[in-house]
C-alpha positions in Angstrom: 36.6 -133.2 81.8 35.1 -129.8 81.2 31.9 -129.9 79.3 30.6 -126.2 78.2 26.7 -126.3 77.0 25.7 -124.3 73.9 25.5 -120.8 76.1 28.6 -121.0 77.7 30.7 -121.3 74.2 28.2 -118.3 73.0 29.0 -116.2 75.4 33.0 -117.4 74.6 32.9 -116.6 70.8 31.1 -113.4 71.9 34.5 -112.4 73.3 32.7 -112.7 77.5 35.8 -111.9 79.5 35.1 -113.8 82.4 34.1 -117.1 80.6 37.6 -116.5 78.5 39.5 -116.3 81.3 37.5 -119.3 83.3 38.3 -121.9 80.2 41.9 -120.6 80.6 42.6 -121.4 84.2 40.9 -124.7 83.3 43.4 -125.6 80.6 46.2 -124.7 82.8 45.3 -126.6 85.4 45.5 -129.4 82.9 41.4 -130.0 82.4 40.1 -131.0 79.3 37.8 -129.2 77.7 34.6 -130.8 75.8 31.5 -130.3 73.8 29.4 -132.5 73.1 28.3 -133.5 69.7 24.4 -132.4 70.8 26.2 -129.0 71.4 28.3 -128.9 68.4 24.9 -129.4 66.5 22.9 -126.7 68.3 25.6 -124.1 67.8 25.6 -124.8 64.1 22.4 -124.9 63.6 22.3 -121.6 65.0 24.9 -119.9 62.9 23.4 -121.2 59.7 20.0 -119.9 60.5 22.0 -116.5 61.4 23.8 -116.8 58.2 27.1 -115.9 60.4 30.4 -116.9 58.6 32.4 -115.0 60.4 30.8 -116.9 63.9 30.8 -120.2 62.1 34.4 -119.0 61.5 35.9 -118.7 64.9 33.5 -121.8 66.1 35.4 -123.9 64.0 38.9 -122.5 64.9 37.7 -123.3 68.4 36.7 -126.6 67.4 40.5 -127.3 67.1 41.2 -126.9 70.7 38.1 -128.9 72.6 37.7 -132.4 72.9 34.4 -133.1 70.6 32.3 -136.0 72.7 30.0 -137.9 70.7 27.4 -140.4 71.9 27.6 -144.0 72.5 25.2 -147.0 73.6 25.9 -146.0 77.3 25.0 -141.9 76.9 21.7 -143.5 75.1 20.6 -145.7 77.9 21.6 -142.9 80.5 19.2 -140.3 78.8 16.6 -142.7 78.6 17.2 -143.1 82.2 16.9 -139.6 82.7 13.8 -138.9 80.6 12.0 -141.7 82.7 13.4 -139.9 85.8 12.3 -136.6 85.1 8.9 -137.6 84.0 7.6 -139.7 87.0 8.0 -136.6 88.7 6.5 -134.6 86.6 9.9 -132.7 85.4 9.9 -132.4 81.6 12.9 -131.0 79.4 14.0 -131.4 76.0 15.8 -134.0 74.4 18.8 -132.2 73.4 19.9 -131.1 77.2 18.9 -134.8 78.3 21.2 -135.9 75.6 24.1 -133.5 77.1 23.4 -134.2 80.4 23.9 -137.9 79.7 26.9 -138.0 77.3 28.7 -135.7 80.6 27.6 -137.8 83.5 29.1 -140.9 81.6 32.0 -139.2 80.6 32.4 -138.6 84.4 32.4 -134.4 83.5 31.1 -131.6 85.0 28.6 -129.4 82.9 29.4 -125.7 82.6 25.7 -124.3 81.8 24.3 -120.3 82.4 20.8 -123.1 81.7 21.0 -124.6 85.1 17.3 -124.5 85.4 16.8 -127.3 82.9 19.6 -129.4 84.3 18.9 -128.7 88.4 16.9 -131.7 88.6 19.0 -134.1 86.7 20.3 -137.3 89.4 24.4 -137.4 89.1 25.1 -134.3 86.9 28.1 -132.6 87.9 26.7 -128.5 87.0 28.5 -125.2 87.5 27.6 -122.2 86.1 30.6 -120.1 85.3 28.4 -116.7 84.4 
C-alpha cells in the first residue's frame, strides 16, 4: 500500500505532472493507494482555513479513489513507540507525522513524503520521495 503525506496530494490537486503520472503507474501496477485519516484532517483543515471550495472540491472527488486509513489500538502503541524513540535521542517531531508514520508502518506501506526530513529518523518506515 501506497501512502501519500499531506504534500504529496498538494502537489497532486495542484495539477504536479510528475506526481500525476507517479500515482498512475502505481495503480496500474495494481498498488493501493492510501491516506491516512491524520492526512485527510491536515488537508482539510487547510482548505477551510483557505476558504477553497473549489480545492475542497477536487479533494473530495479524489477521496473516491484512495483507500482512507484510519487509526487503531496498534498505530497508537506504534507512535508511542516512535515518540519514545525519537526523544531518547534527542529527535523531536510533531504528533501528526508520528501518527502517519505509525498508521503506514503497521499497515506494512511505504510513505510517499517531499517531508522526509521529519520522517528520516523514524525505525521501520518504508519512505520515498516521489518530487
Amino acid at each position: 500500500m501506497i501512502f501519500l503525506d499531506t504534500n504529496i496530494v498538494s502537489y497532486y490537486l495542484k495539477g504536479n505532472e510528475e506526481i500525476t503520472s507517479k500515482i498512475k503507474e502505481a495503480v496500474e501496477n495494481g498498488e493501493t493507494i492510501a491516506l491516512s485519516i491524520i492526512n485527510v484532517y491536515e488537508l482539510l483543515k487547510g482548505f477551510a482555513y483557505k476558504n477553497n471550495a473549489a480545492l475542497t472540491k477536487i479533494f473530495y472527488d479524489f477521496l473516491r479513489y484512495v483507500k482512507i486509513v484510519q487509526i487503531d489500538n496498534n498505530a497508537v502503541i506504534e507512535a508511542a513507540d516512535i515518540y519514545a524513540n525519537l526523544r531518547k535521542n534527542g529527535k523531536v517531531i510533531g504528533d501528526a507525522d508520528i501518527l502517519i508514520a505509525s498508521i503506514v508502518i503497521v499497515n506494512k506501506g511505504i510513505l510517499i513524503s517531499n517531508n522526509t526530513k521529519h520522517f528520516k529518523d523514524i525505525p521501520n518506515l518504508k519512505l520515498d520521495n516521489w518530487v
